[in-house]
C-alpha positions in Angstrom: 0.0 0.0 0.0 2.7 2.1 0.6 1.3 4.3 3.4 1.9 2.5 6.6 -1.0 4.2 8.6 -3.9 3.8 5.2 -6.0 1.4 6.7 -8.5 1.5 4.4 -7.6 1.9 0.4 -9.7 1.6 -2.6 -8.3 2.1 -6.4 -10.4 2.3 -9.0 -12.8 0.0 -7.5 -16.4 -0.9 -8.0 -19.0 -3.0 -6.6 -21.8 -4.9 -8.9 -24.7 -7.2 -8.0 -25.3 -9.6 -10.2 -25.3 -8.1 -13.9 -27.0 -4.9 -12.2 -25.3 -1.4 -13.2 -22.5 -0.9 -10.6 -23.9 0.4 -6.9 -20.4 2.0 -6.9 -18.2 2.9 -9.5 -14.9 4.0 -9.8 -13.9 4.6 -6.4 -10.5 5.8 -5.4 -10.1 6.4 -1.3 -8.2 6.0 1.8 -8.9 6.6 5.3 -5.7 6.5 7.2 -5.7 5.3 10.9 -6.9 7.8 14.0 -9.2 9.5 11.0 -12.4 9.9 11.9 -14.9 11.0 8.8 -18.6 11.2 8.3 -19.8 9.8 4.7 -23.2 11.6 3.5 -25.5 11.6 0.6 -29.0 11.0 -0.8 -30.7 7.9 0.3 -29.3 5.4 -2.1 -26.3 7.1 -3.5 -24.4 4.0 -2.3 -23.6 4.8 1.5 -24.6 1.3 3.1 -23.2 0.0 0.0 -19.5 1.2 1.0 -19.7 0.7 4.4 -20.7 -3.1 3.2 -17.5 -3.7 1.3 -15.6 -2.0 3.9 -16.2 -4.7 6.7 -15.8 -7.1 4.1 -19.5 -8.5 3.3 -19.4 -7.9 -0.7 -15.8 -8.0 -2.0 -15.3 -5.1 -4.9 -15.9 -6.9 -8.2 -13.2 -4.9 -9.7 -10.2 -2.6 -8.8 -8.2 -3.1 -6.1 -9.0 -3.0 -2.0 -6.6 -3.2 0.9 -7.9 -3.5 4.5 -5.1 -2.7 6.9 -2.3 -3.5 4.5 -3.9 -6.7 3.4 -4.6 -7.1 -0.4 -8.5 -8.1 1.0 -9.8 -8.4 -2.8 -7.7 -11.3 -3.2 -7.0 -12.7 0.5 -8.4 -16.3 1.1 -11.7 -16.8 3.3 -10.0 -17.8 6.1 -8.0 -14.6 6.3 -11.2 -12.6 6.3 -12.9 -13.6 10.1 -9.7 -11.7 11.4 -9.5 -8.7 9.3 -13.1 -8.6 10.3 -12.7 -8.9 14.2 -10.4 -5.4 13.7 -14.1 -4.0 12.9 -16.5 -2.5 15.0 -20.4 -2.7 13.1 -23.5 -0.3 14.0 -25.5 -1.6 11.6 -28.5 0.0 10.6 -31.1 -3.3 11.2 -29.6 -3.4 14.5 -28.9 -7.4 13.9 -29.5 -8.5 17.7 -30.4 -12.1 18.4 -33.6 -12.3 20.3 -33.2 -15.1 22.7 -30.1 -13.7 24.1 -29.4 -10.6 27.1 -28.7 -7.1 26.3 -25.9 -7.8 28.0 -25.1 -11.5 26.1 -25.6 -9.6 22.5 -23.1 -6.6 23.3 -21.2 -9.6 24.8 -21.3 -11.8 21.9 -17.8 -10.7 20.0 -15.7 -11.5 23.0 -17.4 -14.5 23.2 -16.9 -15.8 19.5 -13.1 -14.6 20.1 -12.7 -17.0 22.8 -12.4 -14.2 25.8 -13.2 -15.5 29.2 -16.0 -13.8 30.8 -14.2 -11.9 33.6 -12.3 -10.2 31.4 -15.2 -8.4 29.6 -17.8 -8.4 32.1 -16.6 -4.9 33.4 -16.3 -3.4 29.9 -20.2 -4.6 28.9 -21.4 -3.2 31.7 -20.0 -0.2 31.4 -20.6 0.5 27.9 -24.6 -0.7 29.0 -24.7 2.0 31.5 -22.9 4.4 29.0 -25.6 3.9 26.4 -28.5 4.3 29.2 -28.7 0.9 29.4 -27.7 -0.1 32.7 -31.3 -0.8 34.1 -32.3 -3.3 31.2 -28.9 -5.6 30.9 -31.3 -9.0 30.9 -33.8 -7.2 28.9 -34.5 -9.3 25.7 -34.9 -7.9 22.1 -38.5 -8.2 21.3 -39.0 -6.2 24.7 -36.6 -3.1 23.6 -37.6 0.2 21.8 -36.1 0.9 18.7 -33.8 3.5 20.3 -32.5 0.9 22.9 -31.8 -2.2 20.3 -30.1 0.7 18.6 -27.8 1.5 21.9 -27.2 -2.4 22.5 -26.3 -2.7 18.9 -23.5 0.1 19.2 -22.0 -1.2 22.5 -21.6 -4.3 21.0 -19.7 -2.5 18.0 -17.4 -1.0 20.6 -16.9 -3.3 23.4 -14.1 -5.3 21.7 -12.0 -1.9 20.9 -12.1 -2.2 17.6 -9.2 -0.4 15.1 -12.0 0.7 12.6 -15.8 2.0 13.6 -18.0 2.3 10.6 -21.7 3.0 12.0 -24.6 3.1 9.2 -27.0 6.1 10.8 -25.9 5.2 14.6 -28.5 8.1 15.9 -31.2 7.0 13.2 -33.6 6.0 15.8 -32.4 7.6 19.0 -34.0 11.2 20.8 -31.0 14.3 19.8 -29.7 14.2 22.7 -28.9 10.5 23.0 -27.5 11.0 19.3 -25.2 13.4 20.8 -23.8 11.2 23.4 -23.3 8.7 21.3 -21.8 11.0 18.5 -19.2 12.1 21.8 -18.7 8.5 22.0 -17.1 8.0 19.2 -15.1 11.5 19.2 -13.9 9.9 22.4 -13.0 6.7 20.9 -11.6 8.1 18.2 -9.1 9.8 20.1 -8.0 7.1 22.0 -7.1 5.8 18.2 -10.1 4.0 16.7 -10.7 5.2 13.1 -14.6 6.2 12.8 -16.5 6.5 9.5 -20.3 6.9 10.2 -22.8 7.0 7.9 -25.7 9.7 8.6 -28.3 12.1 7.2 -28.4 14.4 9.9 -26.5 17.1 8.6 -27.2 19.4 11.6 -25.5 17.2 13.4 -22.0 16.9 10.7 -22.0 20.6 11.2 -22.1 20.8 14.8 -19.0 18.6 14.9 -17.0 20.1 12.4 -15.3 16.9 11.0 -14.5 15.8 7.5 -16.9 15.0 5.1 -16.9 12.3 2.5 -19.7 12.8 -0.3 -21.5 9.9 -1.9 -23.7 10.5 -5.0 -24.9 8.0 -7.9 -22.4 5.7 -6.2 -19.2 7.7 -6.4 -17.3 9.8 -3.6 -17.3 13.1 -5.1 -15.5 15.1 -2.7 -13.4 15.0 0.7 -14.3 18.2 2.5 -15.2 20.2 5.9 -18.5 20.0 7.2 -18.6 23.6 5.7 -17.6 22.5 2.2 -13.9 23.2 2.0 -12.1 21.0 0.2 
């Protein structure tokens, strides 16, 4: 890659499903480690899309992709589950499994990576009462809001300390000023050296916090820029 601290490049990439017209076409990016950058645009300009090849569920179907310094267009399945446990995921269907905890869902990544329980039980608790969710750690999905599975769904993303958070409208379905605890959240995390991209509409909110701005539109990233619009 030649960068040492790009963690995420594309070149000349694209993304096709099936014999569709590409979702997004011609991409040429990189997001270097400790950068933290929102990506915005229209409802279907490709945002979820990106995000989706980013964690590494489409592979590009042309171009070239490296995920932190691995050639992850070409890298064998096998290599992926550990590029992919580098990831933290807030994604926008929440994906929580019903029959487990709050506290057993946010849980889950440690224990899929083999952690013993006393070594994360302190963090997921503490990232429960972060998000509010302190009260309701043995509450079940089907008995949450949609603004709380959306809070277990981002403590889970976080609670393994991941290099990379990409978060697909984190404050979506949460009151403004949980949205702005959790947007502080990830300022936070991001200066302890995660690398944030989230994904959002709320354009009040991108202006509040000043950050750089990646544009999506008709599946291409148009522009780098300030929340005002500087390049």
């Amino acid at each position: 890659m030649g960068t040492d601290n790009i963690i995420v490049e594309f070149n000349n990439t694209g993304l096709a499903y099936g014999d569709e017209t590409e979702a997004l076409s011609d991409l040429n990016l990189q997001i270097n480690e400790g950068a933290f950058r929102f990506l915005c645009g229209p409802s279907g300009a490709g945002k979820t899309s990106l995000l989706k090849m980013i964690y590494l569920a489409h592979r590009p179907t042309r171009g070239r992709f490296f995920l932190f310094g691995e050639d992850a267009m070409n890298a064998p399945r096998e290599a992926l589950p550990a590029l992919r446990r580098r990831i933290g995921v807030v994604f926008q269907d929440f994906r929580l499994i019903d029959h487990l905890t709050a506290f057993d869902n946010v849980a889950l990544p440690m224990k899929v990576a083999g952690v013993n329980q006393n070594q994360y039980r302190e963090d997921v608790s503490e990232l429960l009462n972060w998000v509010g969710l302190g009260h309701r750690m043995d509450a079940r999905p089907p008995t949450l809001s949609g603004g709380e599975k959306q809070r277990v769904a981002l403590a889970r993303a976080l609670v393994s300390k991941p290099d990379l958070i990409l978060a697909d409208e984190p404050t979506g379905n949460v009151d403004p000023a949980m949205g702005e605890r959790i947007m502080k959240l990830f300022i936070e995390l991001n200066k302890l050296g995660a690398a944030v991209v989230v994904a959002t509409h709320d354009l009040h909110l991108v202006q509040k916090l000043g950050k750089p701005v990646l544009r999506i539109s008709d599946g291409r990233v148009s522009r780098s820029a300030s929340a005002g619009g500087a390049p």
